[in-house]
DOZA-63555 format. One line per 4 residues: for each residue x, y, z of C-alpha. Coordinates in steps of 0.05 Angstrom, whole numbers, plus 5000, padded with zeros to 4 digits. Layout:
# DOZA-63555
X,Y,Z  ...
***
This chain:
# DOZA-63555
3889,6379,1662  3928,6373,1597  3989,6327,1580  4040,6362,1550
4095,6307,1531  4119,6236,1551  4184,6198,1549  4205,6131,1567
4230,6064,1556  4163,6025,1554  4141,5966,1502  4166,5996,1437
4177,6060,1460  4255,6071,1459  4266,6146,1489  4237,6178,1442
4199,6242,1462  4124,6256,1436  4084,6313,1450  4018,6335,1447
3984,6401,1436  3928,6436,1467  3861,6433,1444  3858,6372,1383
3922,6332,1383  3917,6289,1319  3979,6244,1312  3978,6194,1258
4020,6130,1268  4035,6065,1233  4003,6005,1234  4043,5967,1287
4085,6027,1318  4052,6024,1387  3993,6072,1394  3960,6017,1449
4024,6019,1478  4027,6102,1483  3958,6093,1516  3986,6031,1568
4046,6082,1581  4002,6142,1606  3955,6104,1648  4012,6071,1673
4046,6141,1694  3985,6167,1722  3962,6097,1756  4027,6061,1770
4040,5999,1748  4002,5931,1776  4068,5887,1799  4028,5833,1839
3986,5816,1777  4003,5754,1747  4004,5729,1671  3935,5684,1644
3928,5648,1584  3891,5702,1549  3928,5765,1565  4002,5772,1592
4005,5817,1657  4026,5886,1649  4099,5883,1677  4110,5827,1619
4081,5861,1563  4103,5921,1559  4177,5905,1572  4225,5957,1539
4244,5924,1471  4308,5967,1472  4330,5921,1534  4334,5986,1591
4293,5985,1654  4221,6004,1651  4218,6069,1667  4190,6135,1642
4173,6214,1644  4108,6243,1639  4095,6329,1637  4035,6351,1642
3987,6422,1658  3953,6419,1730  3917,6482,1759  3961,6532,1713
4029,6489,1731  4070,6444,1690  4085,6374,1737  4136,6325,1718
4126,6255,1735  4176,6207,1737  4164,6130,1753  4222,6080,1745
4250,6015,1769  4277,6008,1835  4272,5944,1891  4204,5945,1891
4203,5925,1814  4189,5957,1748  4163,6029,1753  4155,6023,1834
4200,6090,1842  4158,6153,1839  4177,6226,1842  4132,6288,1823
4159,6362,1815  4139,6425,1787  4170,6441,1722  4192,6512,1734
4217,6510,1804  4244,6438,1817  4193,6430,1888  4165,6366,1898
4096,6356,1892  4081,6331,1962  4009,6321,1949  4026,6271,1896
4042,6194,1907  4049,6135,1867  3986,6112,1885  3937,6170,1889
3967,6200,1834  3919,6183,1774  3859,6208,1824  3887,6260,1847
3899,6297,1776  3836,6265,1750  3797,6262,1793  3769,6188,1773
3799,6118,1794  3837,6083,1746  3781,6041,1727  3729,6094,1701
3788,6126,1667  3791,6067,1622  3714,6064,1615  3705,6138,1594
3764,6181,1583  3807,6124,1554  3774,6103,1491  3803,6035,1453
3778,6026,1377  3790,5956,1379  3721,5947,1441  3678,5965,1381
3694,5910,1347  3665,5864,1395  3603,5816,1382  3544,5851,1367
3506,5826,1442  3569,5841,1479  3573,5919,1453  3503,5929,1466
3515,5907,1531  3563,5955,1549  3514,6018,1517  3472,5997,1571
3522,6001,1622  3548,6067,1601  3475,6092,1596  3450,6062,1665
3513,6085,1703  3566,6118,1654  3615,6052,1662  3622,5993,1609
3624,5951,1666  3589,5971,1721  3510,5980,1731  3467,6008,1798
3503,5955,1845  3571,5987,1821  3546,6052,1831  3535,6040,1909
3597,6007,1915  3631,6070,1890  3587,6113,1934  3609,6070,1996
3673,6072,1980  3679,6152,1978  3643,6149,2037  3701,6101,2073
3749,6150,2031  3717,6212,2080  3697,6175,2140  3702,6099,2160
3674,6103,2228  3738,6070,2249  3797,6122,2245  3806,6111,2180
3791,6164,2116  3804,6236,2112  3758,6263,2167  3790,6225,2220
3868,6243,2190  3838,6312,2191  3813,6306,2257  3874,6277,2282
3918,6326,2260  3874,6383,2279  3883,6355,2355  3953,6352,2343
3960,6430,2336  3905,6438,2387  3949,6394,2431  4007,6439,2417
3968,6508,2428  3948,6482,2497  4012,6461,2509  4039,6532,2487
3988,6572,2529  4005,6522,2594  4077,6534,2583  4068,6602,2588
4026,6606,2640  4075,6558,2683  4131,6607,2651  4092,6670,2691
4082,6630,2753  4155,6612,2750  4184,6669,2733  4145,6710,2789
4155,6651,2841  4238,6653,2828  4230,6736,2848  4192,6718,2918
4247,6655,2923  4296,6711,2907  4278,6757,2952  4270,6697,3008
4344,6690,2987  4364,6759,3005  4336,6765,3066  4358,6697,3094
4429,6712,3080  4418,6781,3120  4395,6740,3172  4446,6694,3162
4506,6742,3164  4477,6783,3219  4467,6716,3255  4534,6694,3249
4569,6772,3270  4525,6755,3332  4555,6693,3355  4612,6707,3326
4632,6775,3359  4694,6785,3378  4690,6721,3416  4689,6671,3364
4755,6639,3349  4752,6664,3276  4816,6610,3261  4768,6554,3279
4708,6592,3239  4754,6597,3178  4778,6531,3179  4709,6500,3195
4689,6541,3127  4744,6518,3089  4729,6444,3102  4654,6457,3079
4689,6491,3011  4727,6441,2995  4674,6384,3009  4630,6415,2959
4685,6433,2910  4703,6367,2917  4626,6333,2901  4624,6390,2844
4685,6367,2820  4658,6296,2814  4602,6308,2783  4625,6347,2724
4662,6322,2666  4729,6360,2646  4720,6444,2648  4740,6439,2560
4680,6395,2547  4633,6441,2587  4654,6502,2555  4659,6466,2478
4577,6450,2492  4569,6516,2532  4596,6547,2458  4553,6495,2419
4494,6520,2457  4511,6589,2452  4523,6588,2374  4447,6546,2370
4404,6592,2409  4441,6648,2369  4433,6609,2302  4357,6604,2327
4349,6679,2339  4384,6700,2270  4347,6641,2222  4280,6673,2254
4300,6739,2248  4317,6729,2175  4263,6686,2155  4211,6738,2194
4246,6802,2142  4252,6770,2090  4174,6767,2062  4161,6845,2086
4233,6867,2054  4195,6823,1989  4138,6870,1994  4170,6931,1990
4218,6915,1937  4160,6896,1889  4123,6961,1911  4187,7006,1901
4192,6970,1830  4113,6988,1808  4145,7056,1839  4202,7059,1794
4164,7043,1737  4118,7092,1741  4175,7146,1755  4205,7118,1692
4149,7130,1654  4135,7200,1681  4203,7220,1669  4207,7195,1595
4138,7237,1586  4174,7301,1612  4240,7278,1571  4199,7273,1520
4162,7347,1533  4222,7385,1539  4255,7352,1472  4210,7383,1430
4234,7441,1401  4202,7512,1416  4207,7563,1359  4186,7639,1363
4134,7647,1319  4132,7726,1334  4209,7737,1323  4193,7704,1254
4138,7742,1234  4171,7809,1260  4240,7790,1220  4204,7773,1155
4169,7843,1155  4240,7872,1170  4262,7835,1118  4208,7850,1076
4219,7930,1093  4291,7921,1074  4279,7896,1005  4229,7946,0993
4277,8006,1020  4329,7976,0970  4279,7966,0913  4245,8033,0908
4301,8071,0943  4264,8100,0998  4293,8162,1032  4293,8158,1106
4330,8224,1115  4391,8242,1150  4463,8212,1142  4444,8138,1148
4390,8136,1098  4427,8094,1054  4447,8045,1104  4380,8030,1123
4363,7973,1086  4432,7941,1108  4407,7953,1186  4333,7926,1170
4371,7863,1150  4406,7854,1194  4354,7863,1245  4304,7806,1210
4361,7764,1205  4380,7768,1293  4300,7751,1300  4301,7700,1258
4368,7675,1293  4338,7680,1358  4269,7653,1340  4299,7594,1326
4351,7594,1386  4310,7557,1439  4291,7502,1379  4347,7459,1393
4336,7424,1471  4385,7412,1522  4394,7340,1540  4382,7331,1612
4418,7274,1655  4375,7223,1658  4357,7179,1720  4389,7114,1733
4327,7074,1741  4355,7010,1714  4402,7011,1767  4360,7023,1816
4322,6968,1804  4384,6924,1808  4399,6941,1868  4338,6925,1895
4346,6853,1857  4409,6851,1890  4385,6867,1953  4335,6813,1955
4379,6769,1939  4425,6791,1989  4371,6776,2030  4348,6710,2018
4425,6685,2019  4431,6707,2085  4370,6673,2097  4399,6605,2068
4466,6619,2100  4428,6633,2170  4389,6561,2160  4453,6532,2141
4483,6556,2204  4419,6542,2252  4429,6457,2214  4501,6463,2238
4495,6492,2310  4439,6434,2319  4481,6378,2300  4549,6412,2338
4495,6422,2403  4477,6350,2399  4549,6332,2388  4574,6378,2448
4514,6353,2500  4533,6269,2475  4604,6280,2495  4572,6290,2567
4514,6245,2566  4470,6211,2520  4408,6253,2498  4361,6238,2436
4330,6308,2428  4355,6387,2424  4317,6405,2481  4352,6346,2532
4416,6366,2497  4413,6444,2515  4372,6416,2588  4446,6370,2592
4492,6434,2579  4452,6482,2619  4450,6440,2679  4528,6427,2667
4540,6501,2664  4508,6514,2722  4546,6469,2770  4610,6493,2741
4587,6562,2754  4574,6537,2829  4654,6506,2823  4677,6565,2802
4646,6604,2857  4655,6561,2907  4733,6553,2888  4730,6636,2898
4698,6635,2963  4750,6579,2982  4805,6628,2958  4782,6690,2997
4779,6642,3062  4841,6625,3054  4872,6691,3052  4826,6700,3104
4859,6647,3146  4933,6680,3136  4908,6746,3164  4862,6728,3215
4873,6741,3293  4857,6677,3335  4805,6689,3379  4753,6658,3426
4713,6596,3399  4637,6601,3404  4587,6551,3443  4554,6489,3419
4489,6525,3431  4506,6586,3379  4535,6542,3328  4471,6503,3331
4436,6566,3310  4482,6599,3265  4482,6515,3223  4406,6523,3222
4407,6599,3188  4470,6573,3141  4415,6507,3126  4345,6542,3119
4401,6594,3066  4423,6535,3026  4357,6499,3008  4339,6573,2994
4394,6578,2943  4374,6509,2914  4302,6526,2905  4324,6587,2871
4366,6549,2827  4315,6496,2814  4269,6556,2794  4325,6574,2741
4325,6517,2706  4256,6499,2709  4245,6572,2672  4310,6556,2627
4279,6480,2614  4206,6513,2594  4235,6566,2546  4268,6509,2510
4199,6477,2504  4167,6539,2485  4217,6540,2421  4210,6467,2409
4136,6475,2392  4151,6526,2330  4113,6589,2310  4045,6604,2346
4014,6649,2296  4033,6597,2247  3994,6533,2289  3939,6586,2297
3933,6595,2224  3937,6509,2206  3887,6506,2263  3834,6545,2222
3859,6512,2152  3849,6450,2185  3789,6466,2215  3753,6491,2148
3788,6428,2108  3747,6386,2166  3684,6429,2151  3691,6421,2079
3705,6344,2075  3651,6326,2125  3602,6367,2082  3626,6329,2020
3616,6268,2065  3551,6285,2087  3536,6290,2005  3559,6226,1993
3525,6201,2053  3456,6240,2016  3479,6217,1944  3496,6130,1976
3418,6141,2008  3386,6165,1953  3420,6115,1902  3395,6056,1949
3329,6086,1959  3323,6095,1886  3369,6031,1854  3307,5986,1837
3275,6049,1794  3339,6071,1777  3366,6018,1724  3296,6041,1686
3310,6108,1677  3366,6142,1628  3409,6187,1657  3381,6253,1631
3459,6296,1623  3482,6224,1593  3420,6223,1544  3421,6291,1524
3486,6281,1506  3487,6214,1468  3435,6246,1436  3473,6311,1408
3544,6271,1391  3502,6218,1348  3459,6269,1321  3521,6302,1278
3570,6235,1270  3502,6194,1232  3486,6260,1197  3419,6263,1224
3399,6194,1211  3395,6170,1293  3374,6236,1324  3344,6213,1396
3372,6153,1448  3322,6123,1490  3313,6062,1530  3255,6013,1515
3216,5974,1573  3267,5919,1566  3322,5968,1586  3351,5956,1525
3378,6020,1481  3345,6039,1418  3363,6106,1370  3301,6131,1333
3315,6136,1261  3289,6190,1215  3220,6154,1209  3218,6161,1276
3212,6089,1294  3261,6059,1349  3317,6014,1328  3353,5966,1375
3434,5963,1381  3423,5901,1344  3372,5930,1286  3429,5980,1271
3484,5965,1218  3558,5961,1253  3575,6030,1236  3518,6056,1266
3512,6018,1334  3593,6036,1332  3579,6110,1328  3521,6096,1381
3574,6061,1437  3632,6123,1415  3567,6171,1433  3553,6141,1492
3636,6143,1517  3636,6215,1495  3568,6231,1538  3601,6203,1595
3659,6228,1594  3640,6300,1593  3595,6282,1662  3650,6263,1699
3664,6300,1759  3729,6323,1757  3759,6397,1790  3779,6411,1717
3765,6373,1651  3811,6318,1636  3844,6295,1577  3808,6244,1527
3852,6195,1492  3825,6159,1433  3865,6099,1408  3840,6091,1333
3756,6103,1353  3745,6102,1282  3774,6036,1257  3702,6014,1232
3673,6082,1204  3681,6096,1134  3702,6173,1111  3634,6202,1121
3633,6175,1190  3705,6190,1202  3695,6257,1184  3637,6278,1228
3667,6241,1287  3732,6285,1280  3686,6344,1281  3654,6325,1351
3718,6320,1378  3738,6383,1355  3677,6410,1395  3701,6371,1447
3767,6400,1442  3745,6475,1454  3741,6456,1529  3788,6403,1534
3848,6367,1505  3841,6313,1455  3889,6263,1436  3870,6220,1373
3920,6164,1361  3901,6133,1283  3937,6098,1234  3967,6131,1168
***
């Protein structure tokens, strides 16, 4: 990670904007101007800002301290270089207090960082909690001028577990608290979100394959229903003709039918709300389940139609280039080297003919030499003739490729416009079904207008039926009435036909009621493909789980030997950096039986933190913050920011302590803050 520039209103800093480069970052300040304050302002953008601490009587609390001296809110801008990307963060003051409003974007596109917070935010670039930040990567010039006892203290810290202020207890208490970071034990960490989430798409497979299973058993119980359907109201009618006959009194039939018509037209009627608001949400529902199809359709085209447009560009390109090599071919010019060799010896036999006067005999002797000139000057006028190239027409590959740049944007606007339109037949659906009754989701809205439809499609048939009886009942000859007895009958066929016709319409919109489901749930390839992220995210984190789990039992196995050995990476390292910044003089770090650091000198003879003069056991403590900051384990290395490390070194020491962190700067950026 590398910070690339901050901005603010924060302490002393006013708005201005500072940058930093890559690699070394030297930037020399006055005495006064706020370099403790630059360093306050990027922990505070990467950390957030402590609101519930309170002021003591030796040190003012954070929200007090560093309040903008140009009177504006506390707020600020931070850009920085993550995994290849610039970030911007911003943190400013809102109802939650000073710097309580966070946002995080990327740079070049303007899309939020969704992975960032305000409060995992430092960790999650870093890789480090805000504390070990400050106790490696965030180096203050002014801790080295603590008492003598107090400094050495923290060298053993850093060498024992790589913190000022931490030692092996510290250590497990990190460790645990990873492990509670992965896995609690009681639903709390990232296994368990993991797991929880992984259920949730497992929940909504299962739920896709039952719906489809109940759509197949639905779908082929409504064709038996149908087909029950048909043949009842074959019975039916052939029932009725029977009893009917020409016996029936076909008046008292009709009129009998017309009752039943308008009994149900009237409990239709009732039921429904006016015909305009049925067909508005009848539209509505129309325009979404189009709106659905089209946004699909466009989003599904859309990557493929990508595809081919970058392919057909590498295409272009390379027909570009093969035609500006033939261009280029044919351009050159082509001379006849024969026609000028054969018109310079014509030439050549001319001048000789006119020189020495040669007799050729006959009546054109003396026009000879006129003819041989005239003959080397057409070769030499057609060796040359094909010289000059014929410019070709050119293909238009620039506009070809804009076309396909247009095209693709052509594309994506329609796919905008169709999402546009799929956000505006949702809300008008939802609009259209609450006019009718109250729903809370899409699916109960399109149930609502569905069911709605339906009946008045039953109105509207019934109210024909009614119509052809009663032009039925103007034509009709009376007749003969039929029994009790066959009326019985015929009521039970015209019964066991209607709950036919229900069940069949049940079956409708059951089928109608699971398709709406089935697009309520989303994409199934794409839950098929979170399923196995998730599932290899789970396998990942509970194997880093498992090595915390390793690392917390080894530390606590090992925790009483452990505070008497020197970390080895730590050591080595220690042992390098004060190597070059003493110029040889300390050239090995060890620990002593008391735990307490020593440097061997170049007698060889081991000299406590205490023993050493202040520059020395000052270059020993920067050694040690140096070592431990190049073990951390972060994803990618992190910045190091040095506010005035050097303020008790002389030039010597100055000197070779800018040249380790310009070895530290081939891998990583380094910020030094010092005074002019």
């Amino acid at each position: 990670m590398k910070l690339i520039s901050i901005q603010g209103h924060f302490g002393c800093i006013s708005g201005e904007k500072i940058t930093f480069e890559d690699g070394f970052c030297r930037r020399t300040l006055p005495n006064g101007w706020g370099k403790s304050t630059l360093c306050a302002f990027i922990r505070v953008m990467l950390y957030g800002l402590n609101t519930s601490k309170r002021d003591t009587s030796v040190v003012l609390a954070d929200k007090n301290r560093y309040v903008p001296l140009d009177g504006r809110a506390m707020g600020g801008r931070l850009t920085l270089e993550y995994q290849g990307r610039n970030i911007v963060l911003l943190r400013m003051t809102g109802r939650g207090g000073p710097m309580q409003e966070f946002e995080a974007f990327y740079e070049d596109t303007g899309e939020d960082c969704s992975f960032l917070t305000a409060k995992n935010c430092g960790e999650t670039l870093l890789g480090i909690s805000e504390e070990v930040f400050r106790s490696s990567a965030f180096i203050d010039g002014e801790e080295m001028m603590r008492p003598s006892g107090e400094l050495a203290d923290m060298i053993v810290s850093l060498a024992q577990s790589g913190d000022t202020s931490a030692r092996g207890a510290a250590a497990v208490r990190r460790l645990e608290r990873w492990r509670l970071d992965f896995d609690s034990g009681n639903g709390h960490g990232v296994v368990p979100k993991l797991r929880a989430e992984l259920e949730r798409i497992e929940g909504l497979l299962e739920d896709a394959a039952n719906i489809e299973r109940d759509l197949a058993a639905l779908e082929e119980e409504n064709s038996h229903i149908a087909e029950e359907v048909a043949r009842l109201e074959a019975i039916y009618e052939e029932e009725y003709r029977q009893n009917a006959g020409e016996k029936a009194d076909e008046q008292n039939r009709l009129t009998i039918l017309r009752r039943e018509s308008e009994r149900r037209i009237k409990t239709l009627r009732d039921a429904l709300p006016a015909d305009v608001v049925i067909q508005q949400a009848s539209d509505a529902l129309f325009s979404y389940e189009g709106a659905v199809r089209l946004e699909r359709e466009k989003r599904e085209v859309l990557p493929p139609a990508i595809m081919e447009a970058r392919q057909q560009l590498v295409a272009l390109d390379r027909s570009e280039h093969e035609a500006e090599i033939e261009n280029n071919r044919r351009q050159r010019p082509r001379i006849s080297w024969v026609l000028i060799v054969v018109g310079l010896l014509l030439a050549v036999a001319a001048a000789g003919s006119a020189i020495f006067h040669t007799d050729w005999g006959g009546a054109l002797s003396d026009k000879i030499p006129y003819i041989l000139s005239a003959c080397a000057i057409a070769s030499i006028f057609f060796a040359f003739l094909g010289s000059v190239p014929q410019r070709e027409e050119e293909d238009d590959f620039d506009g070809e490729r804009e076309a396909l740049r247009a095209h693709l944007e052509e594309l994506e606007q329609q796919q905008q416009m169709a999402a546009t339109v799929l956000r505006e037949a949702y809300e008008g659906l939802l609009r259209a079904a609450g006019e009718i009754q109250p729903v809370q989701t899409i699916e109960e809205a399109a149930d609502v207008v569905r069911d709605k439809r339906s009946d008045l499609q039953a109105l509207r048939r019934e109210q024909d039926r009614l119509h052809d009886i009663l032009y039925q009942i103007q034509k009709v000859i009376p007749g003969d009435s039929v029994n009790e007895e066959s009326r019985i009958r015929l009521e039970e066929k015209r019964g066991a036909l209607r709950a036919a016709q229900k069940q069949q319409q049940i079956g409708l919109q059951n089928v109608a009621r699971l398709q709406g489901r089935m697009q309520s749930l989303g994409n199934r390839q794409a839950l098929t493909r979170e399923r196995v992220r998730l599932q290899t995210e789970i396998e990942r984190a509970r194997a880093r789980g498992e090595d915390v789990q390793t690392a917390l039992r080894v530390v606590r196995e090992e925790q009483a030997a452990l505070s008497a050995r020197l970390s080895p990476t730590i050591a080595r390292l220690a042992t390098e950096y004060l190597e070059v910044m003493t110029g040889g003089e300390l050239s090995e770090v060890q620990l002593d039986d008391g735990l307490t650091p020593r440097a061997a000198g170049e007698d060889g003879r081991l000299l406590g933190a205490l023993q050493l003069s202040s520059g020395m056991r000052d270059q020993m403590y920067l050694a040690f913050r140096l070592a431990v900051c190049e073990t951390l384990p972060a994803d990618e290395p992190i910045p190091l920011i040095l506010d005035d490390p050097f303020i008790t070194f002389d030039s010597d020491r100055v000197a070779r302590g800018e040249a380790v962190l310009h070895e530290l700067a081939g891998h990583r950026q380094v910020i030094l803050l010092v005074n002019n």
